[in-house]
C-alpha positions as CSV (number, residue, x, y, z in Angstrom):
1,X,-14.5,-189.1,117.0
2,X,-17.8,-187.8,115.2
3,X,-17.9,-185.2,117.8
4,X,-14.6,-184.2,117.4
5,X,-14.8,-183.9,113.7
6,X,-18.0,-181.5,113.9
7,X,-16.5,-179.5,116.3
8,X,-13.2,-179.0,113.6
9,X,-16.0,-178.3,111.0
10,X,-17.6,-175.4,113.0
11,X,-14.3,-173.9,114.0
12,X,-12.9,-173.8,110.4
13,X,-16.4,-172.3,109.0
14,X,-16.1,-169.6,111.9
15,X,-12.3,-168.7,110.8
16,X,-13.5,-168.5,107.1
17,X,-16.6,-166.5,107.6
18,X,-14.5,-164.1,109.8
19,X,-11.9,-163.5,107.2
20,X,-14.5,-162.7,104.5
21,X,-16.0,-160.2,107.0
22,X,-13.0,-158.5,107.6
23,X,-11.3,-158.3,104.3
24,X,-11.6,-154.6,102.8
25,X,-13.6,-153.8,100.1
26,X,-12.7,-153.9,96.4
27,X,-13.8,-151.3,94.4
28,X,-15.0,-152.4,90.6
29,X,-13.2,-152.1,87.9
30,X,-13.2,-148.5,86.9
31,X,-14.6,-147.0,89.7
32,X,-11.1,-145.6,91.2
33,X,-10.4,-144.1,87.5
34,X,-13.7,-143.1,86.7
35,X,-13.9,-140.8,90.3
36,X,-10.0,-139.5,89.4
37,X,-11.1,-138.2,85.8
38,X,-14.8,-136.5,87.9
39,X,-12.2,-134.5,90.0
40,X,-9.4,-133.9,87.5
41,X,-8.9,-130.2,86.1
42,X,-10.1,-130.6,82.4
43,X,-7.4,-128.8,80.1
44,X,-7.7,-128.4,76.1
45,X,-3.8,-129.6,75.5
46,X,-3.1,-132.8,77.8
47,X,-1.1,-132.3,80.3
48,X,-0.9,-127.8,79.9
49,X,-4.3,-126.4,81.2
50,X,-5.5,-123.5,79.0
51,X,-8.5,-121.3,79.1
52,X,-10.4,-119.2,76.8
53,X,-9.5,-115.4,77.0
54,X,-11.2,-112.7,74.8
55,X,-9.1,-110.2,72.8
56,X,-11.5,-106.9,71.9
57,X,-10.6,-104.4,69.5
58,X,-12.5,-101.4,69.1
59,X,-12.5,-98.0,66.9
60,X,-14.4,-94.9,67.5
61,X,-14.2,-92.3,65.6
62,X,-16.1,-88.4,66.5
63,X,-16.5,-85.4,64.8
64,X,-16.3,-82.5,67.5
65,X,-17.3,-78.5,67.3
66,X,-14.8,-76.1,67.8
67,X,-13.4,-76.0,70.9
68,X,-14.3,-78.9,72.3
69,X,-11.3,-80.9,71.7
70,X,-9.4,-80.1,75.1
71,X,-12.1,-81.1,77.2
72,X,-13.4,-84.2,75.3
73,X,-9.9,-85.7,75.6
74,X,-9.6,-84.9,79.3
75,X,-12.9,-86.8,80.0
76,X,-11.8,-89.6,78.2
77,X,-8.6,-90.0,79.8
78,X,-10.2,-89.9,83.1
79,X,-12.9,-92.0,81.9
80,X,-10.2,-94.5,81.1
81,X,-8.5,-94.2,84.3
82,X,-12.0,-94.8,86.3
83,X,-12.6,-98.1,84.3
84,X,-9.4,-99.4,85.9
85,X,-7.3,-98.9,82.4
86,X,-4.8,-96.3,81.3
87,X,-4.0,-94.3,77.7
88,X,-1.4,-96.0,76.1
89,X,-0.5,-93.5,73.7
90,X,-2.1,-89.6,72.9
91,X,-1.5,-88.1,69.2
92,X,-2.3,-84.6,68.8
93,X,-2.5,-82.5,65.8
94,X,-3.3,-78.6,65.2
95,X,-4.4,-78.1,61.4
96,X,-6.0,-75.4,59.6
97,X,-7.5,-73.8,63.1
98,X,-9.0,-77.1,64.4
99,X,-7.7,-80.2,66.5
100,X,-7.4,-83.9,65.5
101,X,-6.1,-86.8,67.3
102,X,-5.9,-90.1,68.0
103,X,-6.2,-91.6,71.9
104,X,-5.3,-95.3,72.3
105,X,-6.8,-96.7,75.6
106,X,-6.1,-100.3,77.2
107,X,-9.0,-101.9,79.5
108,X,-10.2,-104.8,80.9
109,X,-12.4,-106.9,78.2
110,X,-15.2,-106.4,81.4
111,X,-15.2,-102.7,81.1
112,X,-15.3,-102.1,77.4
113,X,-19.1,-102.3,77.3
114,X,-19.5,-99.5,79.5
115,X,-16.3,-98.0,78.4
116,X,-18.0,-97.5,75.0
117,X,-21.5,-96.6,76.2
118,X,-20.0,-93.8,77.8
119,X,-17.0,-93.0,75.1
120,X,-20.2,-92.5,73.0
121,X,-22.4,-90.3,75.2
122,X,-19.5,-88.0,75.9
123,X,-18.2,-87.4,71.8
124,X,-22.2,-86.9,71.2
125,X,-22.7,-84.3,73.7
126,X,-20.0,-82.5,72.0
127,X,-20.1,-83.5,68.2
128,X,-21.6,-86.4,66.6
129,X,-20.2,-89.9,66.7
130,X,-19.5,-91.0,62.9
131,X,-18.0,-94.4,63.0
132,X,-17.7,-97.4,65.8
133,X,-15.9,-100.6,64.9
134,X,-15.9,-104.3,67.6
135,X,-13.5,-106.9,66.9
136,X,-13.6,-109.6,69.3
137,X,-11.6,-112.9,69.3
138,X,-11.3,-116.0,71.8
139,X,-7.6,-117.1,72.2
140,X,-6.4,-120.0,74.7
141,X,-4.5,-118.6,77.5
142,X,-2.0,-121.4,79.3
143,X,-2.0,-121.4,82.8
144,X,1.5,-122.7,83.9
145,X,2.5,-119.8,84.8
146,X,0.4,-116.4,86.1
147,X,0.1,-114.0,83.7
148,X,-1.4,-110.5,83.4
149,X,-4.7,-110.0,82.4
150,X,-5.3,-109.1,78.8
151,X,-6.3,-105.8,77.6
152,X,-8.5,-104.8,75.0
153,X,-7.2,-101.8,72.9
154,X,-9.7,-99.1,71.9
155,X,-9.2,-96.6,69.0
156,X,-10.6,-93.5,69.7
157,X,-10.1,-90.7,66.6
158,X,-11.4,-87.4,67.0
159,X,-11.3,-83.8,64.8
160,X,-12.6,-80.7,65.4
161,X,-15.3,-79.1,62.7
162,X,-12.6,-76.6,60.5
163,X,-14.2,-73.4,60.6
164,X,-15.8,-72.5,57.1
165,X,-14.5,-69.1,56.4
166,X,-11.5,-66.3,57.7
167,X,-13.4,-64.8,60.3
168,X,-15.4,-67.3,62.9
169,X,-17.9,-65.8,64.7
170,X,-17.7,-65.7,68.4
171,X,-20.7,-68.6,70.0
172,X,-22.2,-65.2,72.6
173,X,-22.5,-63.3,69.2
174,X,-24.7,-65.7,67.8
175,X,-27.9,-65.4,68.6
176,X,-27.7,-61.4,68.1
177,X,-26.1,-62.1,64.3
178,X,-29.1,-64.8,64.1
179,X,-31.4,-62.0,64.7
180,X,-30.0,-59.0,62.6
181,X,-29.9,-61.2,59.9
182,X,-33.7,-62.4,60.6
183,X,-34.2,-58.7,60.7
184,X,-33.0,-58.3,57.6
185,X,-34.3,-60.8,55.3
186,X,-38.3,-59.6,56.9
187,X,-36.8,-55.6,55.6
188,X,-35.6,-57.6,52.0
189,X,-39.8,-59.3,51.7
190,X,-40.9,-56.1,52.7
191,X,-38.7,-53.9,50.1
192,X,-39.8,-56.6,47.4
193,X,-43.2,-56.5,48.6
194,X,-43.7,-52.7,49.3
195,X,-42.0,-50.8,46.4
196,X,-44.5,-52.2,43.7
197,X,-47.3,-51.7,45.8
198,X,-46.4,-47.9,46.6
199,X,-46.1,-47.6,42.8
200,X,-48.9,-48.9,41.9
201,X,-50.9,-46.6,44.4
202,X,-49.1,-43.3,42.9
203,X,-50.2,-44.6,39.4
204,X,-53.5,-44.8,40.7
205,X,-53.3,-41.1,42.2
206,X,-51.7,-39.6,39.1
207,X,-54.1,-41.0,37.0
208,X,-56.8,-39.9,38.9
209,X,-55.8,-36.3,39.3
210,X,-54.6,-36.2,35.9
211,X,-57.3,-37.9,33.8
212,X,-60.2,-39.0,35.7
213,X,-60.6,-35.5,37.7
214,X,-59.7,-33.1,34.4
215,X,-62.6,-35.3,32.7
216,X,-65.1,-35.4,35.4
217,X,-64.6,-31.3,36.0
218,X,-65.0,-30.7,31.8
219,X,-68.7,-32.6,32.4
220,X,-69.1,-30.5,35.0
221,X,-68.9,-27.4,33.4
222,X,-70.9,-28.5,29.7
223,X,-74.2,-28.4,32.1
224,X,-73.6,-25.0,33.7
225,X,-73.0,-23.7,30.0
226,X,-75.7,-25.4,28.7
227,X,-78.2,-23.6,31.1
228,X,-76.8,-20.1,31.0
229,X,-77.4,-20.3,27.3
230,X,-80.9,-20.9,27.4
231,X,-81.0,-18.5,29.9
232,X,-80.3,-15.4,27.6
């Protein structure tokens, strides 16, 4: 009997340690949740992801010579299109002999530093830049659906110099005008400086041929006279 009874004792402790050992394990509380929130997509509205997008605004504005309109306007339109963007709209006005406009360019908020960096290089090479304006604003984008990227919108306002009087004189004839009237202004010192000094010299010669010469001649003589009248 005593045999029997340890022998039920070592069978029942070997059934129970072999169920423990092969029971699955139990995460603790929280684990499960805490590893689902690790891997879930964060989103700022609950259950609609959103992102952060930038919205640039920009506004140059260029004052050009004459005649360089045309060409400024072609670079920046093909400036645009290199950037990956494109010219929304093109406003062109011809005023009192010089151009004005107004070029409104889309881009990728990526490319607008560059985009302006160069906007810049190409107005001053051909005028002066006057003015340049950044407005930039974050926005949350939803992602439920794809959209298309956002553009920013650049400004760009450009005039020509208005020429100052009727007649404008051609840019080859300018360096020979620059030096006729050079030529000029050195005649004008010259006149001013000249003409007084010429009459002061013919002062000098009529007053010595007419009073200094007459005077030293008439001592001259009063000597000559002098002798010959002790001579006799």
């Amino acid at each position: 009997m005593v045999a029997a009874v340890i022998l039920g004792a070592v069978l029942i402790s070997l059934i129970y340690y072999s169920s423990i050992a092969n029971k699955p394990h139990e995460s603790f509380y929280g684990e499960g949740s805490l590893l689902e929130w690790a891997l879930m997509p964060k989103s700022y509205s609950g259950s609609v992801q959103s992102q952060l997008s930038q919205i640039i605004t920009e506004t140059i504005e260029g004052e050009l010579e004459k005649g360089a309109f045309e060409n400024v306007v072609n670079s920046l339109v093909a400036l645009t299109e290199h950037k990956g963007g494109y010219v929304k709209s093109l406003r062109m006005t011809y005023v009192d002999g010089a151009w004005s406009g107004q070029l409104i360019c889309k881009l990728l908020p990526e490319n607008v530093t560059s985009f302006t960096f160069k906007v810049r290089e190409i107005i001053d090479a051909n005028g002066t830049v006057t003015y340049i304006n950044i407005s930039i604003e974050e926005v949350e984008e939803p992602q439920q659906q794809p959209q298309e990227p956002i553009h920013s919108t650049i400004y760009i306002n450009l005039k020509e110099k208005k020429p100052q009087g009727g007649n404008v004189i051609p840019a080859s004839l300018a360096p020979v005008v620059e030096i006729l009237s050079k030529g000029l202004i050195l005649i004008a010192q010259g006149v001013l400086i000249g003409v007084p000094i010429c009459f002061a010299s013919l002062g000098v010669v009529l007053l010595v041929n007419r009073g200094l010469l007459p005077i030293w001649k008439s001592l001259l003589k009063k000597p000559k006279v002098a002798a010959a009248a002790s001579a006799e």
